[in-house]
C-alpha positions as CSV (number, residue, x, y, z in Angstrom):
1,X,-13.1,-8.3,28.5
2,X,-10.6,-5.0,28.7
3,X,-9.3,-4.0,25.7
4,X,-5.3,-4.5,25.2
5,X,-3.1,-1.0,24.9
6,X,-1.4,0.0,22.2
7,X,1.5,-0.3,23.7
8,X,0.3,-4.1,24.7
9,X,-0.5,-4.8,21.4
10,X,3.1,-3.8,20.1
11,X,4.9,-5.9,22.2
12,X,3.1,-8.7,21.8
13,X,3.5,-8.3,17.3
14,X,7.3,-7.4,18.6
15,X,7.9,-10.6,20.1
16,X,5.8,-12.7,17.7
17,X,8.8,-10.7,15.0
18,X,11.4,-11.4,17.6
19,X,10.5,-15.1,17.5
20,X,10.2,-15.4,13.4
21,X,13.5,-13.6,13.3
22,X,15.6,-16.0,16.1
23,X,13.9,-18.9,14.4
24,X,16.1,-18.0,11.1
25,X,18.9,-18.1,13.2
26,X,18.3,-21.1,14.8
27,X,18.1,-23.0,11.5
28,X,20.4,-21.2,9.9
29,X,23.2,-22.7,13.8
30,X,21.6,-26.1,13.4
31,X,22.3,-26.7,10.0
32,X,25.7,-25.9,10.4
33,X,26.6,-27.7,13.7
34,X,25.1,-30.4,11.5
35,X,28.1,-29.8,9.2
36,X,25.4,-29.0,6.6
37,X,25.3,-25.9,4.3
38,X,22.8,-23.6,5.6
39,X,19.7,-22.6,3.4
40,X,16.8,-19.5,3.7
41,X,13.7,-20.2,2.1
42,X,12.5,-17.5,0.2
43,X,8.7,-17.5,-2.1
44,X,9.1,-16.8,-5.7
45,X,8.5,-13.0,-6.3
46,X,8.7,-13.3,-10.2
47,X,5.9,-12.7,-12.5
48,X,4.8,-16.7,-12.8
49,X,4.5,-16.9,-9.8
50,X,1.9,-14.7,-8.9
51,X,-2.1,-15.2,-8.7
52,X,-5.5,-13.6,-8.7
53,X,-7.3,-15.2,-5.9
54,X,-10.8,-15.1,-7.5
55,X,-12.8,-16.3,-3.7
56,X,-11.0,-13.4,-1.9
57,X,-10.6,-10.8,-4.9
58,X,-6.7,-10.2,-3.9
59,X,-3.3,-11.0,-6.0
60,X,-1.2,-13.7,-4.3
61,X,2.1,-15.5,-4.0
62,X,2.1,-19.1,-5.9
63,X,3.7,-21.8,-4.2
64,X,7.3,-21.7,-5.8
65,X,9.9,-21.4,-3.1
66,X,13.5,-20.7,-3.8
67,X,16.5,-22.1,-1.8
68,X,19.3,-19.5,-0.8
69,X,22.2,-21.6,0.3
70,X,25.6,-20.4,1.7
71,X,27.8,-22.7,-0.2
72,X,26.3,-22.0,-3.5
73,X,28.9,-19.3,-5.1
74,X,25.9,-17.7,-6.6
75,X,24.1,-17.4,-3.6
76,X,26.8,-16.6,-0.8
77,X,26.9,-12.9,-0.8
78,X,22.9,-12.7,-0.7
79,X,22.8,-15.0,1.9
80,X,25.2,-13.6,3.9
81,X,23.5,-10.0,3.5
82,X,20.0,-11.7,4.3
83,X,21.6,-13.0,8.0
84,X,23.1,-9.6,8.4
85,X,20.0,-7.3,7.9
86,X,17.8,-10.1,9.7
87,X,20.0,-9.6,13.0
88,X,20.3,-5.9,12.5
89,X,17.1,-5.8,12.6
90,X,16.2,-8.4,15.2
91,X,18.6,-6.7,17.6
92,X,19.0,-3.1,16.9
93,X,15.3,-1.7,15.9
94,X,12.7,-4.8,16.8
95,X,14.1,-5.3,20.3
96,X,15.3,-1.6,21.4
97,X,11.8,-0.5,19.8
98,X,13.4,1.7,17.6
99,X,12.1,2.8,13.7
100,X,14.0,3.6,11.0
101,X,14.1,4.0,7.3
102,X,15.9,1.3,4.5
103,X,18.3,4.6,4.2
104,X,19.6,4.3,7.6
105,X,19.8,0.4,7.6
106,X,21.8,0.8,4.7
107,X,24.8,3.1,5.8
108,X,24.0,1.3,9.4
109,X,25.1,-2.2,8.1
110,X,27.3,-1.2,5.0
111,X,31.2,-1.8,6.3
112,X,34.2,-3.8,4.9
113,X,34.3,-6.9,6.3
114,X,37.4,-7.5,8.3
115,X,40.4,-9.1,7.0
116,X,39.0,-8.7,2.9
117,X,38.5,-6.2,0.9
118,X,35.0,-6.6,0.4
119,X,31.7,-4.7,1.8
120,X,28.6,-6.1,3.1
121,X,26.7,-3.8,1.0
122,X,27.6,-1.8,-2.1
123,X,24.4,0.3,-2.9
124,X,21.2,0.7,-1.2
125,X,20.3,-1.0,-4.1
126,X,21.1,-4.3,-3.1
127,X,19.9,-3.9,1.0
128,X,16.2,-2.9,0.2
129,X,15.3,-6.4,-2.0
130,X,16.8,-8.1,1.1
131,X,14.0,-6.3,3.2
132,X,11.5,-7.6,0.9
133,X,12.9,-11.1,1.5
134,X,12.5,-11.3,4.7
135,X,8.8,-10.2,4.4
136,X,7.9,-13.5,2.5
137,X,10.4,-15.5,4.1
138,X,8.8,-14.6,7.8
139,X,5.3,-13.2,6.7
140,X,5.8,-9.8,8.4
141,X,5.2,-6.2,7.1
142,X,8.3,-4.3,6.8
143,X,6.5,-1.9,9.5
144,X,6.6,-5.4,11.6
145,X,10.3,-4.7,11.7
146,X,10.5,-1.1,11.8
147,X,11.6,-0.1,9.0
148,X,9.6,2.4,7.6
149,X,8.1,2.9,3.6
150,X,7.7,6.4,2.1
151,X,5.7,8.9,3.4
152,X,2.8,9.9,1.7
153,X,-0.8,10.9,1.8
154,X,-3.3,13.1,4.3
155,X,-6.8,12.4,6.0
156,X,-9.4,14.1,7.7
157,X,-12.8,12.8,9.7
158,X,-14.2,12.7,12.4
159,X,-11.5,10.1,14.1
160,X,-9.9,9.9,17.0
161,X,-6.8,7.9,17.2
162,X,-3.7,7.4,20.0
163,X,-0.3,7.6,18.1
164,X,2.8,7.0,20.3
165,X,1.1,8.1,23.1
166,X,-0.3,11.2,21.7
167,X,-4.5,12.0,21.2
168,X,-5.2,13.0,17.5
169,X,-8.6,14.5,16.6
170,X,-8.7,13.9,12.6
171,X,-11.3,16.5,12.7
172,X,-9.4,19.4,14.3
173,X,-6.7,19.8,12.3
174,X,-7.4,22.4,10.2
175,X,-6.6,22.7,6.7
176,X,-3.4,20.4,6.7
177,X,-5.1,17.3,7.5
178,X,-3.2,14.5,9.6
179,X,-0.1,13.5,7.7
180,X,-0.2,9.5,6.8
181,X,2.8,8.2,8.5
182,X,4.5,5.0,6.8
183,X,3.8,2.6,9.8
184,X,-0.1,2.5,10.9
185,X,0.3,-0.5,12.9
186,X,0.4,0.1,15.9
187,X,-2.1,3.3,15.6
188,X,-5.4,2.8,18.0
189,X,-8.8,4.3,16.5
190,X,-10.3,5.4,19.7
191,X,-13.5,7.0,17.7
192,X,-14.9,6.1,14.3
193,X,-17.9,7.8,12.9
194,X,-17.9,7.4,9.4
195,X,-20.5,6.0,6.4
196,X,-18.0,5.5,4.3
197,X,-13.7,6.0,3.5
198,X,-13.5,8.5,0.4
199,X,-9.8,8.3,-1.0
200,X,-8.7,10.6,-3.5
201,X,-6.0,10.1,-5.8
202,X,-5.4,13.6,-6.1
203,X,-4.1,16.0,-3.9
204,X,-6.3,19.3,-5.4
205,X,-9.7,17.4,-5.2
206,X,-8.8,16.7,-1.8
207,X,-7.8,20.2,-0.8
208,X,-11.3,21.3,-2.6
209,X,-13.5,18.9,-0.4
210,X,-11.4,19.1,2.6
211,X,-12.1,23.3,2.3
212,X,-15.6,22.8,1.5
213,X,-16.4,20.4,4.5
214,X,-17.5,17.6,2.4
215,X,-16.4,15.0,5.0
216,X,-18.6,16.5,7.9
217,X,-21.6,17.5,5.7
218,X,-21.5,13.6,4.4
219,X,-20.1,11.9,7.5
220,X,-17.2,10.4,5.6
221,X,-13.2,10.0,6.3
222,X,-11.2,11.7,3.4
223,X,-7.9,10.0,2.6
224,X,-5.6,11.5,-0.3
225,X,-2.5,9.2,-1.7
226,X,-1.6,12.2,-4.0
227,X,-0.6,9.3,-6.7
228,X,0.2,6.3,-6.6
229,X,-0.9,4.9,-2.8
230,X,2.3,4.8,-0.3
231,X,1.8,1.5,2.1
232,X,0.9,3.9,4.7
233,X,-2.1,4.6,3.3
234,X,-3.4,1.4,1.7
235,X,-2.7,-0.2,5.4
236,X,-4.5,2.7,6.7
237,X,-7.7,2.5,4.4
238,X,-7.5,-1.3,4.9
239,X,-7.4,-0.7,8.4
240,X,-10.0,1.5,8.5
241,X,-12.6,-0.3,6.5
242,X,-11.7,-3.9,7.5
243,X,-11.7,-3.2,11.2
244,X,-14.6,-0.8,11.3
245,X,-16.7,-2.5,8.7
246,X,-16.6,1.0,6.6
247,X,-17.1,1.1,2.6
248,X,-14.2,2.4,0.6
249,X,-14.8,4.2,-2.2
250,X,-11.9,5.6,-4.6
251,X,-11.6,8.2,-6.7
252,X,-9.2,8.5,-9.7
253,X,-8.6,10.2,-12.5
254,X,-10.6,9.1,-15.9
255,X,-7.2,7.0,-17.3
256,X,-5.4,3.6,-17.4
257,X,-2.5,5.0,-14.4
258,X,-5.4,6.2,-12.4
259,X,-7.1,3.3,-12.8
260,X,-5.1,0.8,-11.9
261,X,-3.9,3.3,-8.7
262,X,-7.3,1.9,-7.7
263,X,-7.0,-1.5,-8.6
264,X,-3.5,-1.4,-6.1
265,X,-6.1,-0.1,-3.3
266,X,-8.4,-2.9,-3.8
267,X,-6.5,-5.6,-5.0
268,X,-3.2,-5.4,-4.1
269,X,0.2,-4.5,-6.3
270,X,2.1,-7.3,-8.3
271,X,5.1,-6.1,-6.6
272,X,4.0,-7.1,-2.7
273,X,1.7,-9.8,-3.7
274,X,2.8,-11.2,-0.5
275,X,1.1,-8.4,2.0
276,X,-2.0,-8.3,0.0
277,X,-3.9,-9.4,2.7
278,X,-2.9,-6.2,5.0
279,X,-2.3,-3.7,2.1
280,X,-5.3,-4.5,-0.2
281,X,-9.0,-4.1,0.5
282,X,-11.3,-6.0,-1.6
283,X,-14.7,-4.1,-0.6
284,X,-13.6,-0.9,-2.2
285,X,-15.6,0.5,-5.2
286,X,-14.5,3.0,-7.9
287,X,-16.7,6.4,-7.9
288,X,-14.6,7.5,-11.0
289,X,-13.5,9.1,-13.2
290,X,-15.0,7.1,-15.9
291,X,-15.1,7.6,-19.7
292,X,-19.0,7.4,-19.2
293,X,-18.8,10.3,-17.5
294,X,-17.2,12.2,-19.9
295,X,-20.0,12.0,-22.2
296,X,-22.3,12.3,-18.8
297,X,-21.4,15.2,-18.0
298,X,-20.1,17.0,-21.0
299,X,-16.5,17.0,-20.5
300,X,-14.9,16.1,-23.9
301,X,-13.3,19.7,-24.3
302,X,-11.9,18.9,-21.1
303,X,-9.7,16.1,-21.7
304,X,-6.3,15.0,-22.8
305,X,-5.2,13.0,-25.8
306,X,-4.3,10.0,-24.7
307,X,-0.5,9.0,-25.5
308,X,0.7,5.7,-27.2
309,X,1.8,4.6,-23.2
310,X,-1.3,5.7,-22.3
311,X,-3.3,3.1,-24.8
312,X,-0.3,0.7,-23.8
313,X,-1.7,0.8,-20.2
314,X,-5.0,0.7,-21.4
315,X,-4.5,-2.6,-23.3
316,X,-2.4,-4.0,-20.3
317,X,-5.7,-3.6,-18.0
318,X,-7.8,-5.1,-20.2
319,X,-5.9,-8.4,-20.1
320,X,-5.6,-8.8,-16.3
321,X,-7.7,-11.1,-15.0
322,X,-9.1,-8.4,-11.7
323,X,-10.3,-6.0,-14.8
324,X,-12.4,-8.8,-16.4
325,X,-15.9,-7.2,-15.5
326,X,-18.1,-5.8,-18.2
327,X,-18.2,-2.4,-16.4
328,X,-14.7,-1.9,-16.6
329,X,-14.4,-3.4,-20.0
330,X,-16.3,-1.4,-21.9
331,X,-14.4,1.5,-19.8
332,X,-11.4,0.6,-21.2
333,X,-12.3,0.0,-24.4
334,X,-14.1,3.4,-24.8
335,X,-10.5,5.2,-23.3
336,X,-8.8,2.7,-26.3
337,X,-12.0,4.1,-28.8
338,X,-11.9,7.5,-27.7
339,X,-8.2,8.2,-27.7
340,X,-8.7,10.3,-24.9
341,X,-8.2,10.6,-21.5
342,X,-9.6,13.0,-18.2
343,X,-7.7,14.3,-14.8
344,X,-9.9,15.2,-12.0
345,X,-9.4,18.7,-12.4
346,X,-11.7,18.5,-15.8
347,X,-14.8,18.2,-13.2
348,X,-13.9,22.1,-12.2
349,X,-14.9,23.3,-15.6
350,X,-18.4,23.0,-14.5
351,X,-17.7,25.1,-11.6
352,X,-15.2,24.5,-8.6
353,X,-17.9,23.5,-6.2
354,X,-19.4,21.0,-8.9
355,X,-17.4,18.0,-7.6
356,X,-18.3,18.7,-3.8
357,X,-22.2,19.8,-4.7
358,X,-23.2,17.5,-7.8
359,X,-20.7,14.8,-8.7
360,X,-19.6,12.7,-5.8
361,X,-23.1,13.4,-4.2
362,X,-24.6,12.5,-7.1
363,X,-22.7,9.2,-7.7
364,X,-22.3,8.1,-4.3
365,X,-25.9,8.8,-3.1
366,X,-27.3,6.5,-6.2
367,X,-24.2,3.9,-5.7
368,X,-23.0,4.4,-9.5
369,X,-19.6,2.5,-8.8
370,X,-17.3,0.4,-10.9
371,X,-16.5,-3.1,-8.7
């Protein structure tokens, strides 16, 4: 069986958004040629209403579904900013095949509506939630309907992909990398040849291995979020792993922020419960930085003492249910006991090749990860 396109691929997810989108509107027509008040069902976002799916090791949505109606005061001026962006999207980006950002929808939609004194939109402020709505309303990414998340993050392997057309070799890009664009759907991986996805938290330890080859001398991908992961790369990595059947492996730094960057990777954010399915990937193990190897390797002059946030976050983890194995337990607790905390830079004390020569190696080759 031939393979579809890219470009046969997008139009087929474009018209499967097309039809979520005109079957809003077609509810929304019905209800009131029916002389009924028109509602838009939108899942619960709040706190309560979020789980830890245990069987598939990702946060989810609860059941709770909330009803925005037209002729509820409270609800009119959301509603009718929900039917606004849904057809501005529908007919402007989805349909034309056009991408933009949640800055240009904003000034694109915001006008005074005619005959009042009142705008559709005030701030951007009040636009990008109602993007978010319509991603658990109609189960779409917001890259499903073009509207594009920051951009953020850098790889380099030996990949090939088609982007828009163009042929990118991953592994002839020099010392730049390939820049992580916010939408990776509709990128084709035309070559793979990878043991394993190595993503880095930060951007230096990146720039160290990506300079000292460390990708082709161990056959792996190298993917940087330079913080907190962007949906670009968390769709990429999930992408990449889940498609290709490639182990993800992440490294931090050796605190609560950097941990729980990880935990995003793996298990999905609290804030887009509802595409943990396409952002998170459950396979992925943690490589460090741990407080074990601290002591391991004789970094203790090396850290940083940890701040009252910093214990904060550390007590926060400990609670949630996804940080409930003993390995990460008694992780957090020695950060708590220690009062201390490590960035990946503290690894270069021992020399700046000792990350790329003895620690990953190290590590990786004998499978010391955190789940």
């Amino acid at each position: 069986m031939k393979k579809k396109t890219t470009a046969a691929m997008r139009m087929k997810k474009d018209k499967e958004v097309i039809a979520k989108l005109q079957k809003l509107g077609k509810e929304i027509t019905t209800a009131i040629k029916k002389g009924k008040s028109p509602t838009i069902s939108i899942p619960v976002r709040t706190l309560s209403n979020i789980e830890f799916d245990e069987k598939h090791m990702k946060l989810r949505l609860g059941s709770s579904i909330s009803k925005r109606s037209f002729m509820n005061v409270a609800h009119a001026r959301k509603f009718m900013q929900t039917v606004l962006i849904a057809s501005w999207v529908c007919n402007e980006l989805v349909k034309e095949g056009i991408t933009t950002s949640l800055r240009d929808m904003y000034y694109a939609i915001k006008r005074t509506i005619p005959g009042t004194k009142e705008n559709t939109v005030e701030e951007q402020s009040e636009s990008d939630p109602i993007v978010v709505d319509l991603e658990t309303a109609l189960d779409v990414l917001r890259e499903e309907l073009h509207l594009n998340a920051d951009v953020r993050g850098r790889v380099v392997g030996n990949v090939v992909i088609k982007d828009r057309g163009d042929t990118v070799d991953w592994s002839k890009l020099g010392s730049g990398g390939w820049s992580i664009p916010s939408n990776v759907e509709n990128i084709e991986f035309k070559k793979v040849d990878a043991d394993y996805i190595l993503l880095i938290e930060k951007n230096a330890a990146f720039e160290r291995l990506h300079e000292d080859k460390f990708w082709k001398t161990h056959n792996c991908i190298l993917m940087t979020s330079q913080g907190q992961a962007a949906r670009g790369v968390r769709r990429l990595a999930n992408r990449l792993s889940t498609e290709h059947k490639i182990p993800l492996i992440v490294f931090t730094d050796g605190d609560a922020y950097g941990w729980y960057i990880y935990s995003v990777i793996k298990w999905g954010s609290m804030n887009l419960a509802h595409v943990s399915e396409k952002l998170g990937t459950p396979n992925a193990k943690f490589v460090g930085l741990t407080m074990t190897d601290i002591e391991r390797y004789d970094l203790e002059k090396y850290t940083i003492k940890a701040k009252d946030v910093d214990i904060k976050r550390a007590k926060e983890l400990m609670n949630y249910p996804w940080f409930q194995a003993p390995e990460w337990q008694k992780e957090i607790k020695l950060m708590i006991k220690k009062g201390y905390k490590a960035e990946l830079e503290a690894l270069s004390s021992k020399g700046l090749r000792f990350i790329t020569n003895t620690y990953l190696p190290e590590k990786i080759e004998n499978k010391e990860f955190l789940p």
